[in-house]
N, CA, C and O atoms as a CHARMM CRD file, in Angstrom:
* protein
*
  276
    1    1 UNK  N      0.82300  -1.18600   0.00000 PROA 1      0.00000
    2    1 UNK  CA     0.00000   0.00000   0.00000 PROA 1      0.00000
    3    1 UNK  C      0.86700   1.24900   0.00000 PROA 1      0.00000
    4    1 UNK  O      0.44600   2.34700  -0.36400 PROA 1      0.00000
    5    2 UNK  N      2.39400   0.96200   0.53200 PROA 2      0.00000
    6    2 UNK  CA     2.65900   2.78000   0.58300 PROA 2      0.00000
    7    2 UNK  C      3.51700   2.89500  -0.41600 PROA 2      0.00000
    8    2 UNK  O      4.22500   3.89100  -0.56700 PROA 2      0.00000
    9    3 UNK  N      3.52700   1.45400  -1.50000 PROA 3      0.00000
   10    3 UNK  CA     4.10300   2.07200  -3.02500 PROA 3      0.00000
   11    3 UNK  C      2.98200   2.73500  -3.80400 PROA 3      0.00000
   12    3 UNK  O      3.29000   3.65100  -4.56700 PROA 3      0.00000
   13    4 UNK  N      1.70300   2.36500  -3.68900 PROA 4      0.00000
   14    4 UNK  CA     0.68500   2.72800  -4.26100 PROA 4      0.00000
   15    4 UNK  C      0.36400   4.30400  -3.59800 PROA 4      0.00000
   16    4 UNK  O     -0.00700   5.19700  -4.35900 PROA 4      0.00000
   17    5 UNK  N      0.49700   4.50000  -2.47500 PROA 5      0.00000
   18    5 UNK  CA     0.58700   5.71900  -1.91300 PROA 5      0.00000
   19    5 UNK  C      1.72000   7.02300  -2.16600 PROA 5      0.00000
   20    5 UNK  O      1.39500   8.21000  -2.20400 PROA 5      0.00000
   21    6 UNK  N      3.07500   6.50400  -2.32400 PROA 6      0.00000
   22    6 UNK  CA     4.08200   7.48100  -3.07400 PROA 6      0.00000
   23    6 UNK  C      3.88200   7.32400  -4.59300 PROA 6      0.00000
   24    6 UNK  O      4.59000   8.07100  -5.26900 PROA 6      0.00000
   25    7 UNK  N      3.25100   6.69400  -5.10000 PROA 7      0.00000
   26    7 UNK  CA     3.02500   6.45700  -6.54400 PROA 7      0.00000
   27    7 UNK  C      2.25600   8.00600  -6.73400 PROA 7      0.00000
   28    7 UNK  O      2.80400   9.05700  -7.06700 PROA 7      0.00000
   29    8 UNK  N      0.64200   7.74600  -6.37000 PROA 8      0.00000
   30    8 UNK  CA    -0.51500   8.70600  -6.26100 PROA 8      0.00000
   31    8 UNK  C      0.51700  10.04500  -5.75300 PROA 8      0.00000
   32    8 UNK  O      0.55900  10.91000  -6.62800 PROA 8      0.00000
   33    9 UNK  N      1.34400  10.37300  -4.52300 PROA 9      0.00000
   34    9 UNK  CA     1.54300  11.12900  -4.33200 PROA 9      0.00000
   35    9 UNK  C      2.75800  12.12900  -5.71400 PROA 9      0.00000
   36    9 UNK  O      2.69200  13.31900  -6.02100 PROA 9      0.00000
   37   10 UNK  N      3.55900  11.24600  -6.15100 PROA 10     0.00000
   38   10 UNK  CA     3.93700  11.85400  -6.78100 PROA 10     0.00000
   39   10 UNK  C      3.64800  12.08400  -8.02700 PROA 10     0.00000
   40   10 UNK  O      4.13500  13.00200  -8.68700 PROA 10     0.00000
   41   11 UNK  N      2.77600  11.20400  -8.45700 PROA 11     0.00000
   42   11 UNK  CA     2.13100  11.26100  -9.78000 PROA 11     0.00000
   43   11 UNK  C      0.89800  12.85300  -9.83300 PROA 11     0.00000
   44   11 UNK  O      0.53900  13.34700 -10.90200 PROA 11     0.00000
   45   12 UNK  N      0.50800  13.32100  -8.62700 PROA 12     0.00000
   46   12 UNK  CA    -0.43300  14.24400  -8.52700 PROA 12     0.00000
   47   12 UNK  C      0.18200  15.40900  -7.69700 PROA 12     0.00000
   48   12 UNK  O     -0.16400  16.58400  -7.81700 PROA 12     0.00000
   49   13 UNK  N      1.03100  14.99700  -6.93400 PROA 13     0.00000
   50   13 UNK  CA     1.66100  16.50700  -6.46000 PROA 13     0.00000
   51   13 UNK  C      0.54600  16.50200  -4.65500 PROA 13     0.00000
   52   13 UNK  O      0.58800  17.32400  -3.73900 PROA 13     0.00000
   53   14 UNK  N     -0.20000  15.38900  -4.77600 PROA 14     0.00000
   54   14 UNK  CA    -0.75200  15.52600  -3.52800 PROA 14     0.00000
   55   14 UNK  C      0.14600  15.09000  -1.74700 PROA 14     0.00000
   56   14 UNK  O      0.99300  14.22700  -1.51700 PROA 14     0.00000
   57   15 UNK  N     -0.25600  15.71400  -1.16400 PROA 15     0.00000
   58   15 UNK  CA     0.54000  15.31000   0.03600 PROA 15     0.00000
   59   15 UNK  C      0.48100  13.62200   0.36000 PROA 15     0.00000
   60   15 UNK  O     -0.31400  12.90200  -0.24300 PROA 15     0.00000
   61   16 UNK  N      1.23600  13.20100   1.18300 PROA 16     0.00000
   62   16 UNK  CA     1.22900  11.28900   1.48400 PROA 16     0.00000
   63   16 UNK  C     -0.20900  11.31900   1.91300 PROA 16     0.00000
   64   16 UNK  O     -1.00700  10.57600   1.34200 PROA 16     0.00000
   65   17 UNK  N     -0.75600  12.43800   3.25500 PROA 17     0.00000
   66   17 UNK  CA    -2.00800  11.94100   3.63300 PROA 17     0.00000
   67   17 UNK  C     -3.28400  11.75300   2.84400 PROA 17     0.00000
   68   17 UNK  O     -4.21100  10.95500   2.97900 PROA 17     0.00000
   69   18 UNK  N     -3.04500  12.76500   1.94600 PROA 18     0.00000
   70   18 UNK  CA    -4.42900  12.84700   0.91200 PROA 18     0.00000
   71   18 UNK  C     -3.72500  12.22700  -0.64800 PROA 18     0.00000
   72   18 UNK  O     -4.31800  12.56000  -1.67400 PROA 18     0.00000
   73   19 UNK  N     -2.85700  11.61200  -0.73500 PROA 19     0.00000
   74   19 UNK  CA    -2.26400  10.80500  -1.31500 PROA 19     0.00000
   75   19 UNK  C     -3.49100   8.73400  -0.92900 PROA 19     0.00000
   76   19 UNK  O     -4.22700   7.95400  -1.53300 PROA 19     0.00000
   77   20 UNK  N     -2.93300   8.91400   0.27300 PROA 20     0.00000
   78   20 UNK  CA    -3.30000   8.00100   1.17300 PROA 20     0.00000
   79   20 UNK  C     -4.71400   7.57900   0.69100 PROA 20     0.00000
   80   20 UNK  O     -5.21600   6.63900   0.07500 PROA 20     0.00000
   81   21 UNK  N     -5.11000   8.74400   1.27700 PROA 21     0.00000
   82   21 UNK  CA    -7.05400   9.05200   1.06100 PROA 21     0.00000
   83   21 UNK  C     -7.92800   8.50400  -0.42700 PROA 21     0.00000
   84   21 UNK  O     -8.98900   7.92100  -0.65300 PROA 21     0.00000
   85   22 UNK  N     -6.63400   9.15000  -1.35800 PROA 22     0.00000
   86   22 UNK  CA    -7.40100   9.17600  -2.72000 PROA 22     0.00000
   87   22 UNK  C     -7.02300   8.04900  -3.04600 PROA 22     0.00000
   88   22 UNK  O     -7.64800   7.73700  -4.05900 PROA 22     0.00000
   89   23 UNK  N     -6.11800   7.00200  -2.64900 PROA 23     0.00000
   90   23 UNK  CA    -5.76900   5.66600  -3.03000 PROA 23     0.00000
   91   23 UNK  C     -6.65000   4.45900  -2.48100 PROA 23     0.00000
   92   23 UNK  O     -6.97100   3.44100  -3.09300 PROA 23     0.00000
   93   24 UNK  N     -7.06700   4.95100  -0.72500 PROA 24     0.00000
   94   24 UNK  CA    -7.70300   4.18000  -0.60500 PROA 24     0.00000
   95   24 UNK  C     -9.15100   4.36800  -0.98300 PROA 24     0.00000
   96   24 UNK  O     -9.79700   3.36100  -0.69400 PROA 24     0.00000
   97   25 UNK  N    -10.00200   5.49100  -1.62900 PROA 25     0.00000
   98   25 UNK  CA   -11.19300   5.94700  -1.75100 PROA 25     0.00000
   99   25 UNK  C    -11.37100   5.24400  -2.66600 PROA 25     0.00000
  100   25 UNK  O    -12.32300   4.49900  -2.43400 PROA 25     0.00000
  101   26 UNK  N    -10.76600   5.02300  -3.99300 PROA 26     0.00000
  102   26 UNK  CA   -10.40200   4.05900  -5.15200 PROA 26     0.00000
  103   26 UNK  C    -10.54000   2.73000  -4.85400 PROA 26     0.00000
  104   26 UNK  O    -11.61000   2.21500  -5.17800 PROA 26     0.00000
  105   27 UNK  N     -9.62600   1.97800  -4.25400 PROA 27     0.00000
  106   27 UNK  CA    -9.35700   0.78900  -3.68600 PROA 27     0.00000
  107   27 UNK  C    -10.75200   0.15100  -3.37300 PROA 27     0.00000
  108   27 UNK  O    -11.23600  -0.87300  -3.85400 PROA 27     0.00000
  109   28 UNK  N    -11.27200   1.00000  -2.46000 PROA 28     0.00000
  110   28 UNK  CA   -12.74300   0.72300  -2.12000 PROA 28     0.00000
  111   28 UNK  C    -13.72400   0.91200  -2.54100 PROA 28     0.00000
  112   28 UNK  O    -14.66500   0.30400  -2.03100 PROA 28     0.00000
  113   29 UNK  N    -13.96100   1.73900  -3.54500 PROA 29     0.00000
  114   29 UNK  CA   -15.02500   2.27400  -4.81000 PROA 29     0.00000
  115   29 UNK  C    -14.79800   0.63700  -5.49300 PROA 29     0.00000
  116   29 UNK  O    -15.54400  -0.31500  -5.26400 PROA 29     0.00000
  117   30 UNK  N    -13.79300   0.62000  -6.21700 PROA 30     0.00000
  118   30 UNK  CA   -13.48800  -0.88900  -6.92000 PROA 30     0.00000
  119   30 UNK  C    -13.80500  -2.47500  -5.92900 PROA 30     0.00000
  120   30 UNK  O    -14.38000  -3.49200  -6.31500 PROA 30     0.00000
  121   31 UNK  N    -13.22400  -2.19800  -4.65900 PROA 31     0.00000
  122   31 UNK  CA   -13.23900  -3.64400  -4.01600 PROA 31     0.00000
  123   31 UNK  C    -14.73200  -3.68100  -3.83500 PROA 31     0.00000
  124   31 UNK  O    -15.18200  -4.57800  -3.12200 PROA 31     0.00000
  125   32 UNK  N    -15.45300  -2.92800  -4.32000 PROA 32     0.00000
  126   32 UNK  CA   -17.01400  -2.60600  -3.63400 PROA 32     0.00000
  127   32 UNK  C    -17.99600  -3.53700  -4.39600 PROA 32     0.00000
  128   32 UNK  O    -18.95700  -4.23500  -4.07100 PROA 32     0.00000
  129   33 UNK  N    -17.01700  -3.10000  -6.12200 PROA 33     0.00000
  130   33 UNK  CA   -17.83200  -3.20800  -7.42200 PROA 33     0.00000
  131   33 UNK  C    -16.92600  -4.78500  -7.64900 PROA 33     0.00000
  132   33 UNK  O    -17.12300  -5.14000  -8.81200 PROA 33     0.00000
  133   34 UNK  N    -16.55200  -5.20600  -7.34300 PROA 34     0.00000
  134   34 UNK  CA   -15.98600  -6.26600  -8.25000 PROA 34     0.00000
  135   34 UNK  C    -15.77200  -7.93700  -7.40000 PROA 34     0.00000
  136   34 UNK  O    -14.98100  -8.21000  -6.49700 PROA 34     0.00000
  137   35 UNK  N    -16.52100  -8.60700  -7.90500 PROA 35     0.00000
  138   35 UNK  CA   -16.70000  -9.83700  -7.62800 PROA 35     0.00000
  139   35 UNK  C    -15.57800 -10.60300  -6.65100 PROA 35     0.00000
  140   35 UNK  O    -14.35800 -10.43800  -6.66500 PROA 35     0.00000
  141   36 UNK  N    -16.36400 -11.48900  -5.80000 PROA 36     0.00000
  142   36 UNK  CA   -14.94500 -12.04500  -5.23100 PROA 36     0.00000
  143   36 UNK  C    -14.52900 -12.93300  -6.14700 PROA 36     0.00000
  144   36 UNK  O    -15.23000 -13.16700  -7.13100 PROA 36     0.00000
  145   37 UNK  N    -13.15100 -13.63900  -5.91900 PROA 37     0.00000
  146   37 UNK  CA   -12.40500 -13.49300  -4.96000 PROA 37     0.00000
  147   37 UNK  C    -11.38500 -11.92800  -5.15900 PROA 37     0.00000
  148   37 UNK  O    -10.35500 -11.70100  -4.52400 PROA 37     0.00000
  149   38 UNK  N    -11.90000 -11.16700  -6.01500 PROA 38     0.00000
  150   38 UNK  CA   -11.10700 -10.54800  -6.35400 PROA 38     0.00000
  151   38 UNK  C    -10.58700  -9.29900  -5.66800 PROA 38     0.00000
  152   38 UNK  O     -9.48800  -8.83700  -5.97500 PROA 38     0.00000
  153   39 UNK  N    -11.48300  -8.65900  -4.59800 PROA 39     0.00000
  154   39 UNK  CA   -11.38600  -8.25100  -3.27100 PROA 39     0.00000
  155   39 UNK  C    -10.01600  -8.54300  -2.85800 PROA 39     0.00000
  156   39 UNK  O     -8.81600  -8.27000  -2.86600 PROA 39     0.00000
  157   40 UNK  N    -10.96700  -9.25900  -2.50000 PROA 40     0.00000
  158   40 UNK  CA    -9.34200 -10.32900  -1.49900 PROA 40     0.00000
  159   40 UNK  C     -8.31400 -10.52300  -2.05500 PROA 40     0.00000
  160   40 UNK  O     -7.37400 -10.98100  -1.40500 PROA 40     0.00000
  161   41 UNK  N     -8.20800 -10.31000  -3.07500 PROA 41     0.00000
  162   41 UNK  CA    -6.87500 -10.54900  -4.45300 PROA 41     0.00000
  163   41 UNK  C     -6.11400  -9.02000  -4.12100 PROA 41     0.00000
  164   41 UNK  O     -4.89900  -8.92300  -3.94900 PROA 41     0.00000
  165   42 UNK  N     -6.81600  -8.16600  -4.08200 PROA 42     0.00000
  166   42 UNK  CA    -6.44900  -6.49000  -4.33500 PROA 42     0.00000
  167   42 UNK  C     -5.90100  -6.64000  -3.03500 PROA 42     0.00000
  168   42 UNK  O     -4.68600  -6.44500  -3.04300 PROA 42     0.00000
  169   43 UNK  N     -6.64500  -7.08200  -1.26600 PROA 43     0.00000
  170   43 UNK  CA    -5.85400  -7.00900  -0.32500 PROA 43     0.00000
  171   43 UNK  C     -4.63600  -7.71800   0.15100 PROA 43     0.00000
  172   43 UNK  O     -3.73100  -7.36100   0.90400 PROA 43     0.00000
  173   44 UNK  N     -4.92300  -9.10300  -0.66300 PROA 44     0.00000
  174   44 UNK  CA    -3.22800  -9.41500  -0.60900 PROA 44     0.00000
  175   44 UNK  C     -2.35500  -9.08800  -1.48900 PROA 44     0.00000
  176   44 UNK  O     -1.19100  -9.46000  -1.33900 PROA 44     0.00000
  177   45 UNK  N     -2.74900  -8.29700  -2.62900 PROA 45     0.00000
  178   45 UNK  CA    -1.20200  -7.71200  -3.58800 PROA 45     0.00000
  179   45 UNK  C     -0.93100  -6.18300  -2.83300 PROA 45     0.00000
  180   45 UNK  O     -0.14400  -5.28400  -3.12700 PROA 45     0.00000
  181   46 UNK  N     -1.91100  -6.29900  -1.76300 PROA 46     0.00000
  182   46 UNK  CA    -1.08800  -4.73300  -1.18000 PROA 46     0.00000
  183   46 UNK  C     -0.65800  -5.12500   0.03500 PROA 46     0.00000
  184   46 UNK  O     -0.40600  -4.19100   0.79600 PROA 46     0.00000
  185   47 UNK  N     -0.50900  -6.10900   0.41800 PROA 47     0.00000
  186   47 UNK  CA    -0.62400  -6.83400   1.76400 PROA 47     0.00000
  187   47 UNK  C     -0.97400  -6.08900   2.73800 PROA 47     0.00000
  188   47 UNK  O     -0.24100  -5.48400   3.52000 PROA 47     0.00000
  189   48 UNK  N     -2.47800  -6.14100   2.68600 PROA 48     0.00000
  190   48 UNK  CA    -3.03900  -5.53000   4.27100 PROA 48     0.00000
  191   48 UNK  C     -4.45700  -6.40000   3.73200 PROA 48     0.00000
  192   48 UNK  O     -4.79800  -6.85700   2.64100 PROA 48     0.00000
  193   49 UNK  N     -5.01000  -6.37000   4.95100 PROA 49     0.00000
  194   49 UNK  CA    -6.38000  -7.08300   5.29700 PROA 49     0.00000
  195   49 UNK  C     -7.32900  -5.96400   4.57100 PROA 49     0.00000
  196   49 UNK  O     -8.45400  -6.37300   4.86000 PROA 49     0.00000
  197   50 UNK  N     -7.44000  -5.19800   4.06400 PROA 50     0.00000
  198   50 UNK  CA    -8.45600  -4.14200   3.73200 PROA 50     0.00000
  199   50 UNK  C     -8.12200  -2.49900   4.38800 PROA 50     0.00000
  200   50 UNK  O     -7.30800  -2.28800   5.28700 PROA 50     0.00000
  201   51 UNK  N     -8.87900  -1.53800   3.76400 PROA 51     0.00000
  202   51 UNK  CA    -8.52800  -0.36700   4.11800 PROA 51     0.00000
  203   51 UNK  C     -9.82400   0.47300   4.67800 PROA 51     0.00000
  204   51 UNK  O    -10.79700  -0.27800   4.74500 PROA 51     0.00000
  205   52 UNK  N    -10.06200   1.55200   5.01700 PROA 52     0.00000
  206   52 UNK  CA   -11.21800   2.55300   5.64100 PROA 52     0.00000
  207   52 UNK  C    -12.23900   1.94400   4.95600 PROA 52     0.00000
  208   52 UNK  O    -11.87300   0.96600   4.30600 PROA 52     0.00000
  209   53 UNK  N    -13.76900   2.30200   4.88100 PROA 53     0.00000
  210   53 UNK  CA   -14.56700   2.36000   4.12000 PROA 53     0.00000
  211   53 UNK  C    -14.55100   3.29100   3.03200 PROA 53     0.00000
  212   53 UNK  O    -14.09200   4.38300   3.36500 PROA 53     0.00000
  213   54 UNK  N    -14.83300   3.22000   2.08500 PROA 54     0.00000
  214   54 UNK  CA   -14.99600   4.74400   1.19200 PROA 54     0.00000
  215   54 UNK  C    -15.66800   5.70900   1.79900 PROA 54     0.00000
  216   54 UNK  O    -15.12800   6.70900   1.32600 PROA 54     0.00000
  217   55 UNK  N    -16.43100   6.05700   2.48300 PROA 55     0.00000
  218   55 UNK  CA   -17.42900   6.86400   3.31800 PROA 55     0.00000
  219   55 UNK  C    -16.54300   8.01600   4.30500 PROA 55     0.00000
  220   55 UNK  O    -16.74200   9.22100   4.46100 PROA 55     0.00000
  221   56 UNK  N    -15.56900   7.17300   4.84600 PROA 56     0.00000
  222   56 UNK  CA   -14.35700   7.85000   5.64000 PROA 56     0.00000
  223   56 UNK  C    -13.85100   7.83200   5.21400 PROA 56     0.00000
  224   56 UNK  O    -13.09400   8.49300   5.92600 PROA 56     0.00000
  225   57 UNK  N    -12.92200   7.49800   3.84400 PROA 57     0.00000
  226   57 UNK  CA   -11.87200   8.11100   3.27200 PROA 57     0.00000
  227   57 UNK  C    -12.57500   9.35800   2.43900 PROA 57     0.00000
  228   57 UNK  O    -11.82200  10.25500   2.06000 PROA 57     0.00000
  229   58 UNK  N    -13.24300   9.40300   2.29700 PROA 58     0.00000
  230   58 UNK  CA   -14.76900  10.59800   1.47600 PROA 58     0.00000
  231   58 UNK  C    -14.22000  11.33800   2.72100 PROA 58     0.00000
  232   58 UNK  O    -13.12000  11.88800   2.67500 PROA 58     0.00000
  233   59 UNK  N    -14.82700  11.34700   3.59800 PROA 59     0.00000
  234   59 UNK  CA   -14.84600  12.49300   4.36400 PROA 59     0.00000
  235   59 UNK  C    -13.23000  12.74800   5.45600 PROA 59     0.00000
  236   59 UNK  O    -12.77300  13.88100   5.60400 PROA 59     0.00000
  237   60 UNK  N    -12.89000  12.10900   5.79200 PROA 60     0.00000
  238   60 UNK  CA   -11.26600  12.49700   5.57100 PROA 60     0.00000
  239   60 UNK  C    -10.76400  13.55900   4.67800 PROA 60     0.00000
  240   60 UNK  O    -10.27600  14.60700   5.10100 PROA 60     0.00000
  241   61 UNK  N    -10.88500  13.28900   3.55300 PROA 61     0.00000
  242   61 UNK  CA   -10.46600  13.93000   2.36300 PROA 61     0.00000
  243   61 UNK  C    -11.39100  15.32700   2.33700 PROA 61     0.00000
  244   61 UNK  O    -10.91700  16.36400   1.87300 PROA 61     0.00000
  245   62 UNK  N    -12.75800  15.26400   2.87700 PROA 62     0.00000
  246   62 UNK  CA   -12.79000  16.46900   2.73900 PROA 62     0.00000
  247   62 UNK  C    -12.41200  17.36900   3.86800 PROA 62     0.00000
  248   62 UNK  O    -12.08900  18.53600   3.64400 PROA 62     0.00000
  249   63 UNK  N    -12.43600  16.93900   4.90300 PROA 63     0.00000
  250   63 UNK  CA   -11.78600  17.61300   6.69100 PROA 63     0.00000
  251   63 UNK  C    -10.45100  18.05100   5.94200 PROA 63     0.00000
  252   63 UNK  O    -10.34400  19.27600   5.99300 PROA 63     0.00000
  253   64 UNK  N     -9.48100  17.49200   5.31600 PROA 64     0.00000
  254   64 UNK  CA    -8.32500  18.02300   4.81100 PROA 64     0.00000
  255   64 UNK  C     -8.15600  18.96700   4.36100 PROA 64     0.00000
  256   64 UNK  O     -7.28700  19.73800   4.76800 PROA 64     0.00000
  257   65 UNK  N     -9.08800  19.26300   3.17700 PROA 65     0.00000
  258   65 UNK  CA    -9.64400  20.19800   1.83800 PROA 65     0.00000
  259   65 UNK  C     -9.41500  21.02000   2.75400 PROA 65     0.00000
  260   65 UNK  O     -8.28400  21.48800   2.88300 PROA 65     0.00000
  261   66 UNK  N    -10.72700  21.46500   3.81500 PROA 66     0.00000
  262   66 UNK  CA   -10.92300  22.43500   4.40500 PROA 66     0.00000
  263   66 UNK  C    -10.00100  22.82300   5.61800 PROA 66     0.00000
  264   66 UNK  O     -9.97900  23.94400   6.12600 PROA 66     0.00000
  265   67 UNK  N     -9.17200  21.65000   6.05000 PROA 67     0.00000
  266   67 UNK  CA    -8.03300  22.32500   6.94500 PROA 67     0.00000
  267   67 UNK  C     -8.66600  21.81200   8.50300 PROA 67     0.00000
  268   67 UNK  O     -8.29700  22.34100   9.55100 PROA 67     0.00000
  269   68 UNK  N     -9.50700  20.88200   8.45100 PROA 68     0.00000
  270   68 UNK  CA   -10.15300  20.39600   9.86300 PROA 68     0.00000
  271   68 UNK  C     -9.88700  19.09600  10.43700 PROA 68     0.00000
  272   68 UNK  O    -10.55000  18.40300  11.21000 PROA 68     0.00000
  273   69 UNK  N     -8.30200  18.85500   9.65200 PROA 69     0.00000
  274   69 UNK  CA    -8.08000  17.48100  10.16200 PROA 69     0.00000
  275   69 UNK  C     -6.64800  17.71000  10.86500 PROA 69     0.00000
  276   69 UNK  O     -6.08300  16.77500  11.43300 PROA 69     0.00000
């Protein structure tokens, strides 16, 4: 996950945390939509058990925007 995270970050110029955010908001938009086992495929090629919900990485990301995190 934190190659996929300096990836996003430097590919967009965004900071690691909202780097972070917009990788996992993705991650979970997709693990949401797409059949198993393939979920579970995405969490072991990043090796972690799963990440936030999209709902809190949504709103994370916006507490940031505005400077309230």
């Amino acid at each position: 996950m934190d190659e996929l995270i300096a990836l996003v970050a430097e590919k967009t110029g965004l900071s690691p945390e909202l780097s972070q955010t917009a990788a996992e908001t993705v991650l979970d938009f997709l693990k949401a939509r797409l059949p198993e086992p393939l979920p579970r495929q995405i969490d072991a090629a990043l090796g972690n058990s799963g990440t936030s919900s999209g709902e809190d990485a949504a709103n994370k990301m916006v507490r940031s925007l505005f400077g309230k995190e």
